[in-house]
N, C-alpha and C positions, 0 to 999 in steps of 0.2 A: 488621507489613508492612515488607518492606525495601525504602526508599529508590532502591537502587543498581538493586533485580531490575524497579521498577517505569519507572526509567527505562533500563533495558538493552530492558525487553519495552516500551516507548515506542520504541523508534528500531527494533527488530525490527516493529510494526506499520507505523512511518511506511514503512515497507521495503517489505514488502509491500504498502501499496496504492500505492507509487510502480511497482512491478514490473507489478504486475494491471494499473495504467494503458497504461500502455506498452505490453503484450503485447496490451490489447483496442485499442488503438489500431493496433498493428501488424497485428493481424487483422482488422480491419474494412476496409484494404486488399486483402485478397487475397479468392480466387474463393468462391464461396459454399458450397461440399463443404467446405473447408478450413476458412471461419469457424467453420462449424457445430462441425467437430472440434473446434476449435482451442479453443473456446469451451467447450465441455463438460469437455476436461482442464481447463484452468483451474479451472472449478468444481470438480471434483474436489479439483486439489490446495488450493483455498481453504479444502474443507471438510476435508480431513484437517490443515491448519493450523491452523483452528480448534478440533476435536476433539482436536488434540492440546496446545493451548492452553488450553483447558475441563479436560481435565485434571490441570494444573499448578496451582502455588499462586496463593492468591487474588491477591497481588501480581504476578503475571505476567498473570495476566486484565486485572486495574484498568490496570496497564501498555502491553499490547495493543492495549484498547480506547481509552485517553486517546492514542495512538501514531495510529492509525488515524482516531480522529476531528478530530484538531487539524489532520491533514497536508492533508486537502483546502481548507480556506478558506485556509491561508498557498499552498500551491500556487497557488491563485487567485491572490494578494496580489501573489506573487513575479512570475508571467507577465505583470500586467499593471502593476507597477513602469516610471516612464520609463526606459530607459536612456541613458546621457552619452552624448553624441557626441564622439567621437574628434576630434581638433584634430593636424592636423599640422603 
């Protein structure tokens, strides 16, 4: 297993569910024909990302998936961090 390929396919997962966030968040704004769409492509291309991930090496799965699973609880972590308040 290589190192480099499992964390390149880690930050290529953490990618992808920051993107999927965003897009389903930006689509649950808009009208409900459109969600519906909007939301189906999605899945589509989530599942040809994955199918095309499945069949790559194993290190690119192990990568993907460690990528994808670690980004949502720091995502949590990071949104609800204090931030400083500015002093002028």
């Amino acid at each position: 297993m290589d190192a480099l390929t499992v964390l390149a396919s880690a930050a290529f997962g953490s990618t992808a569910y920051l993107t999927t966030l965003s897009a389903v968040k930006w689509l649950n704004q808009q009208d409900s024909r459109m969600k519906v769409a909007g939301l189906v492509v999605v899945g589509m291309v989530l599942c040809a990302t994955v199918g095309m991930i499945a069949s790559a090496s194993q290190s690119v799965v192990i990568g993907f998936i460690v990528g994808g699973g670690t980004t949502p609880p720091v995502h949590r972590w990071i949104l609800q961090r204090p931030r400083p308040v500015a002093s002028s």
